[in-house]
C-alpha positions as CSV (number, residue, x, y, z in Angstrom):
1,X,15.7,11.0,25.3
2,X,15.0,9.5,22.1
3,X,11.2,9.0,22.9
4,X,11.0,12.9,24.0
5,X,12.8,13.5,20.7
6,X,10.4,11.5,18.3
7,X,7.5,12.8,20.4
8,X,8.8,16.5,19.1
9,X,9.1,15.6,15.7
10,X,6.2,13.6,14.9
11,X,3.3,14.7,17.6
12,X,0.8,12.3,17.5
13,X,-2.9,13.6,16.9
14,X,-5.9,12.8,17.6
15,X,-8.6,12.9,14.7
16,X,-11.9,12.0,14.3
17,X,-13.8,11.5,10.8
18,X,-17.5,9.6,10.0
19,X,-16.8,6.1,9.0
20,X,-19.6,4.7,7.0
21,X,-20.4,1.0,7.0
22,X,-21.1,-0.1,3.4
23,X,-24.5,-0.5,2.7
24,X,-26.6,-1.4,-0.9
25,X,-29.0,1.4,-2.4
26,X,-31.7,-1.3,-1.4
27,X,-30.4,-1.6,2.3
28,X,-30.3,2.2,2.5
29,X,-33.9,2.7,1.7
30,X,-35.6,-0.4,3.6
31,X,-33.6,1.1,6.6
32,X,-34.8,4.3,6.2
33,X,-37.9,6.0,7.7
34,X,-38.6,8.4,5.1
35,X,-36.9,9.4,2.0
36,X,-37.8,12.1,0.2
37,X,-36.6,15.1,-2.5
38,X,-36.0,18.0,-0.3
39,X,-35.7,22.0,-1.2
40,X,-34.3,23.3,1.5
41,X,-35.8,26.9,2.8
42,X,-33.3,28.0,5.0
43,X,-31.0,26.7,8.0
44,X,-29.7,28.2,11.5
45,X,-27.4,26.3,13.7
46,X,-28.3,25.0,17.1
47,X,-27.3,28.2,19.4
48,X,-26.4,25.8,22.0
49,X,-22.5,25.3,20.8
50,X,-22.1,22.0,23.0
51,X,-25.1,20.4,21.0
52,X,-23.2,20.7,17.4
53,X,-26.4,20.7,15.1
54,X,-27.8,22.6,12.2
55,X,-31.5,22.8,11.4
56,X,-33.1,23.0,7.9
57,X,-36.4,24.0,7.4
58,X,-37.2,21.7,4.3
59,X,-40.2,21.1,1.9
60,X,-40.9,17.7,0.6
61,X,-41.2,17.9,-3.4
62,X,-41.7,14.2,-3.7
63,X,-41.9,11.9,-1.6
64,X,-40.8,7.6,-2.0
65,X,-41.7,6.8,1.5
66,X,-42.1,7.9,4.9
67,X,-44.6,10.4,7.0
68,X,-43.5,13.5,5.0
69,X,-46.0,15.8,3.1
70,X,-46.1,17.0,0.0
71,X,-45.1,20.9,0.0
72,X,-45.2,20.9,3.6
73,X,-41.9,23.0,5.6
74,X,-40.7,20.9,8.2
75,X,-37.3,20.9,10.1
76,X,-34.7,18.9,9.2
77,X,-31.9,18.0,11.8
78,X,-28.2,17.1,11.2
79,X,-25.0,17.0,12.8
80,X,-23.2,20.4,11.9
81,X,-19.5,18.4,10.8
82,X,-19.0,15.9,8.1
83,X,-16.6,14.4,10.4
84,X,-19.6,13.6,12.7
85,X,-21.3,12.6,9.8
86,X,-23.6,15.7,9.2
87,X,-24.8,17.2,5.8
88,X,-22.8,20.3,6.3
89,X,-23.4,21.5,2.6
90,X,-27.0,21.7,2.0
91,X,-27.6,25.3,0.1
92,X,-30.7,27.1,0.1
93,X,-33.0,26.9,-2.8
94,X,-31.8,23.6,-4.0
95,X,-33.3,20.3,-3.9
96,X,-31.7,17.0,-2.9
97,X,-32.3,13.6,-2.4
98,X,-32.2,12.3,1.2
99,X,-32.9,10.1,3.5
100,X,-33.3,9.8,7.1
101,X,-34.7,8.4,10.5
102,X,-37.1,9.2,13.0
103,X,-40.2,11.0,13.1
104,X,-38.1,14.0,13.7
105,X,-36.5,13.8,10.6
106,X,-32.5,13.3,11.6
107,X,-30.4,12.8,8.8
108,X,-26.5,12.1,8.3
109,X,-24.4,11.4,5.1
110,X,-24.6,7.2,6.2
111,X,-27.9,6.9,5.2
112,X,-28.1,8.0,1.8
113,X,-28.6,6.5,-1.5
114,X,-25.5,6.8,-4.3
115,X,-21.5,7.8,-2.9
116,X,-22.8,11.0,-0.8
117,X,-25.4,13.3,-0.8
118,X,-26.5,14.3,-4.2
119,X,-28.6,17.4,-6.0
120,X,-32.1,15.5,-7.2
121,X,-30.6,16.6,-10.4
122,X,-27.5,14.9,-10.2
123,X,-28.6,11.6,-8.8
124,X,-27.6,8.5,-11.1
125,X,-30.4,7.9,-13.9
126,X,-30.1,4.1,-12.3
127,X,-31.3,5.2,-8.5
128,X,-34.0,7.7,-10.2
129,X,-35.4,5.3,-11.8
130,X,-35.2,2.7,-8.5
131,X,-37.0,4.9,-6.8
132,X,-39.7,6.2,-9.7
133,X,-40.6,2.2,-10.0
134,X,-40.5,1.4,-6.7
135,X,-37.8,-1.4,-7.6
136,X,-36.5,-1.1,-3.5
137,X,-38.7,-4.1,-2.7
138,X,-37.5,-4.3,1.5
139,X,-37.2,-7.8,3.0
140,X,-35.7,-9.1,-0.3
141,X,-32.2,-9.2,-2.0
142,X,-32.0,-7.0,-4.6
């Protein structure tokens, strides 16, 4: 009786959220495939509802390593939830910094550089400048 009755007042819920693992700027970027500034065209979202992605078509303003090419419109692909760890928030017309994996360029908000994912213009002067340097030496503390 008393289980049934706590059961009723407190329903227990099941929730799931991305969990990040903490990782350095340095470890970030030596694990990444490519990393790049990003404008992003336009997205559409997968029209397969069980598959849960969005695509961006993106074009690489700069690029800090990886197979991307200058100015040329690729697609990016994400999870469509921050809780499964997608960039949910990317608006056309804006650049941002990102980084990702794969030749097929996945990304997810674990993988990038700074607290989340960031505007190019509102990245930390410290990571700009990282990343303008080349001060991300991988295979070495930092």
């Amino acid at each position: 009786m008393h289980f049934t009755l706590i059961c009723l007042l407190f329903p227990l819920g099941f929730s799931f959220a991305c969990d990040c693992f903490p990782r350095s700027d340095g470890e970030l970027f030596c694990a990444a495939n490519w990393v790049s500034i990003v404008k992003v065209l336009s997205s559409s979202v997968d029209p397969n509802e069980e598959n849960h992605r969005v695509f961006y078509n993106v074009s690489a303003a700069e690029i800090f390593k990886g197979p991307l090419a200058k100015g040329k419109e690729v697609v990016l692909e994400t999870a469509r939830s921050s809780a499964a760890c997608g960039l949910e928030s990317l608006e056309e017309g804006r650049e941002y910094l990102l980084l990702g994996k794969n030749k097929k360029l996945n990304a997810n908000i674990c993988g990038q550089l700074g607290t989340s994912v960031s505007e190019w213009k509102d990245v930390s002067v410290e990571i700009k400048e990282n990343l303008e340097r080349e001060h991300y030496e991988c295979g070495k503390k930092l």
